[in-house]
C-alpha positions as a Markdown table, in Angstrom:
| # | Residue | x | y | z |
|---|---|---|---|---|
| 1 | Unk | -6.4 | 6.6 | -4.7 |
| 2 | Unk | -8.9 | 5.1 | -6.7 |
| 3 | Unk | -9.2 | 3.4 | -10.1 |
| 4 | Unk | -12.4 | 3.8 | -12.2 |
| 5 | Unk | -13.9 | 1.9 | -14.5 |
| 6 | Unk | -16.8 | 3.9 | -15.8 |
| 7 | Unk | -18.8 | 5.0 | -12.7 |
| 8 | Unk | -17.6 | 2.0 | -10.8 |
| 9 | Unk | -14.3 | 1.9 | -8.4 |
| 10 | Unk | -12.6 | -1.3 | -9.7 |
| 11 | Unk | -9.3 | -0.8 | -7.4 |
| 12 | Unk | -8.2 | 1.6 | -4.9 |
| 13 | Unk | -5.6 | 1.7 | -2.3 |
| 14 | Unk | -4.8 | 4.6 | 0.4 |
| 15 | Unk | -2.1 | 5.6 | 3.0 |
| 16 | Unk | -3.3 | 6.9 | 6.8 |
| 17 | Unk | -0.8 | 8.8 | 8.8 |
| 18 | Unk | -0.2 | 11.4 | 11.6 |
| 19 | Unk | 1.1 | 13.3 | 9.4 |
| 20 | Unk | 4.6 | 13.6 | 10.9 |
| 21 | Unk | 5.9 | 10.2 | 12.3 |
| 22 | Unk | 4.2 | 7.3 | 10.8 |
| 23 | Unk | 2.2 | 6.1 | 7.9 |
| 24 | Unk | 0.6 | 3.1 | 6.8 |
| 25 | Unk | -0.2 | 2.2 | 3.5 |
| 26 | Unk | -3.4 | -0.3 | 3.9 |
| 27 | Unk | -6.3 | -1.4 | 2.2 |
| 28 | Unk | -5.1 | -2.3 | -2.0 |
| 29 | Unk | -7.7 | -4.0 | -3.4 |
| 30 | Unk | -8.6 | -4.9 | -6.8 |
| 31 | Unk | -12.0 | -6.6 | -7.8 |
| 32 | Unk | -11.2 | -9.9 | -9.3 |
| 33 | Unk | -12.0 | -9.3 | -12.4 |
| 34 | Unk | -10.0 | -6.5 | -13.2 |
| 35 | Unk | -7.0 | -8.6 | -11.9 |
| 36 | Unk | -4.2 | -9.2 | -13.6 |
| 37 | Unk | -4.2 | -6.6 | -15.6 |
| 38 | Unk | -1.2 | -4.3 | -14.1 |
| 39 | Unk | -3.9 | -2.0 | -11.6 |
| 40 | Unk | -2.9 | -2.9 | -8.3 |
| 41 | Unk | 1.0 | -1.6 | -9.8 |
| 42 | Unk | -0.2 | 1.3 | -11.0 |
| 43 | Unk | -2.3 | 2.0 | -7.3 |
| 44 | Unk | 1.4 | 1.4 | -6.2 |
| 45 | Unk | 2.8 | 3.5 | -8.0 |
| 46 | Unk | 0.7 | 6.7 | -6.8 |
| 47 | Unk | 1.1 | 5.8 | -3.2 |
| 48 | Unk | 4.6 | 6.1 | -3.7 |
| 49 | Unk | 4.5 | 9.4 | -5.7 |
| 50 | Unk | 2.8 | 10.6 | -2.7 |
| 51 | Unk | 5.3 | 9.2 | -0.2 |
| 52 | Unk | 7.8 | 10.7 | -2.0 |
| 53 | Unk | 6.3 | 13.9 | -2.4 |
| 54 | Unk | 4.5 | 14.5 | 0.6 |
| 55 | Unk | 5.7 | 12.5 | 3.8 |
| 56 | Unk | 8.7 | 13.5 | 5.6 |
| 57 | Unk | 11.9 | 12.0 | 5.3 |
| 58 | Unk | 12.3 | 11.1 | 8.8 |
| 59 | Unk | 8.9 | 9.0 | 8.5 |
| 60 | Unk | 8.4 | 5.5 | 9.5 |
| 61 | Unk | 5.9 | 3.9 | 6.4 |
| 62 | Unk | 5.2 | 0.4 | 7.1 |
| 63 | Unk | 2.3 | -1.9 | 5.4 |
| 64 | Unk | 1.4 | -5.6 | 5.9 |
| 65 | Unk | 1.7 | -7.4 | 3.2 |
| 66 | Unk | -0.8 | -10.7 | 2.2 |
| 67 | Unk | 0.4 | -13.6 | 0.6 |
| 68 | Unk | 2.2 | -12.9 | -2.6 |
| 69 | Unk | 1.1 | -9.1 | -2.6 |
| 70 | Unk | 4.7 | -8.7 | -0.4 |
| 71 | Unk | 6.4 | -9.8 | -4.3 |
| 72 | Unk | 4.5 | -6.1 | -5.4 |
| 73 | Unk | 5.4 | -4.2 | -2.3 |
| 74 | Unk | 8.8 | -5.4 | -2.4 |
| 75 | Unk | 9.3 | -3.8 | -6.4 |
| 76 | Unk | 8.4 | 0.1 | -4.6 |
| 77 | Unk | 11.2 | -0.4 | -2.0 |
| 78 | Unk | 9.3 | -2.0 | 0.9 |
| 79 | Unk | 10.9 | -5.1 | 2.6 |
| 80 | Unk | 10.5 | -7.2 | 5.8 |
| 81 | Unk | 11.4 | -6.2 | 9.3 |
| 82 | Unk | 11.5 | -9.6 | 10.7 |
| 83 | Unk | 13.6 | -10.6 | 13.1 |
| 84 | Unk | 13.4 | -6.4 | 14.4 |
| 85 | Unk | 10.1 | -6.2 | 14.1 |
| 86 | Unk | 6.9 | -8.2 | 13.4 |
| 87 | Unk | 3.3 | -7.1 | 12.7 |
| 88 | Unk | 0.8 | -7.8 | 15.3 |
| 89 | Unk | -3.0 | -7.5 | 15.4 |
| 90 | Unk | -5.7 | -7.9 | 17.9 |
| 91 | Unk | -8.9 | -10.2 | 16.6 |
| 92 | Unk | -11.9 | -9.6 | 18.2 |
């Protein structure tokens, strides 16, 4: 999903899955200085029209959230798996 502004992408967001079992939604991003202004809801929004539309029920959709952003993901239904589960990530 992206958000234009003009000809330039100003925010965008998208999910990846296997299309059966799992689904992440990953990279929501808003330039700076269209933040603020109710865009990275709205990117929200769409990713969960799709979720609701087009993944399975049985699916497992899991995102990691960054600082505050988990206050946003939290108002579409998302919320921690901590102690059960913790995300993890190799650096390289």
């Amino acid at each position: 999903m992206q958000i234009l502004h003009g000809k330039d992408v100003v925010g965008m967001g998208r999910v990846i899955g296997d299309d059966g079992c799992f689904y992440q939604v990953v990279d929501i991003a808003v330039l700076p200085a269209h933040q603020g202004k109710g865009l990275g809801k709205l990117i929200m929004q769409e990713i969960r029209r799709y979720i609701d539309t087009s993944v399975p029920q049985s699916a497992y959709i899991s995102l990691i959230a960054d600082g505050q952003a988990q206050d946003l993901y939290a108002q579409f239904g998302f919320s921690h798996t901590a102690p059960a589960s913790v995300g993890m990530a190799l650096k390289r």
